[in-house]
N, C-alpha and C positions, 0 to 999 in steps of 0.2 A: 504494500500500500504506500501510496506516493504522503510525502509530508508537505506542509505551507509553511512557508518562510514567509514572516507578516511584519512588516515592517514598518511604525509610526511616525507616520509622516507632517500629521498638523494637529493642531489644540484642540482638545476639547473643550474647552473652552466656549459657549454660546451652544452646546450641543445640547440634543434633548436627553429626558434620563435613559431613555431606552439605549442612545451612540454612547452615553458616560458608562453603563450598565456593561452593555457589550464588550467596549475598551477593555474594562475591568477583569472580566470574564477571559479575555485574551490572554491577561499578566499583562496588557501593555498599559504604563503609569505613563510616560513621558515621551516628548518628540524625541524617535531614534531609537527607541526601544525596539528590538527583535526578539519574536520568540517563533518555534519549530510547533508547530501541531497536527497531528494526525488529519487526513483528509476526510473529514465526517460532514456527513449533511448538517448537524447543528452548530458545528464550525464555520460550515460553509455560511450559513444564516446568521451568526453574530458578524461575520466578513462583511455579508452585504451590507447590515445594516449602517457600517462604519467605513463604506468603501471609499466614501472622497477623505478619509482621514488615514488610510492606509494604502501601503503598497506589498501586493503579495504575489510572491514568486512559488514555485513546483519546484520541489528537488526530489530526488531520488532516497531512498531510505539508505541507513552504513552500509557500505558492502555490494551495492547492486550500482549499475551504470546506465 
């Protein structure tokens, strides 16, 4: 299974509680913060909801190419 590399990109700041909820929920507290998570549908849906505040890349799991 493919992992997200989610990377914060701008403030939450002016956001609704539902994008500050989300953020949270990611581990992501501050601009620049990255964290790896599992490609899960409700991964996928905290993403959208904070998509113009993040940039998220696909990478491969250890081990695999």
């Amino acid at each position: 299974m493919a992992e997200l590399k989610v990377t914060q990109t701008k403030s939450k700041i002016g956001g609704t509680r539902a994008q500050r909820d989300s953020l949270r929920s990611l581990g992501l507290h501050r601009i620049g913060d990255t964290v790896l998570k599992a490609d899960r549908p409700e991964i996928r849906g905290m993403i959208m909801t904070v998509r113009h505040l993040v940039t998220v890349e696909e990478v491969a799991p250890d081990g695999q190419h």
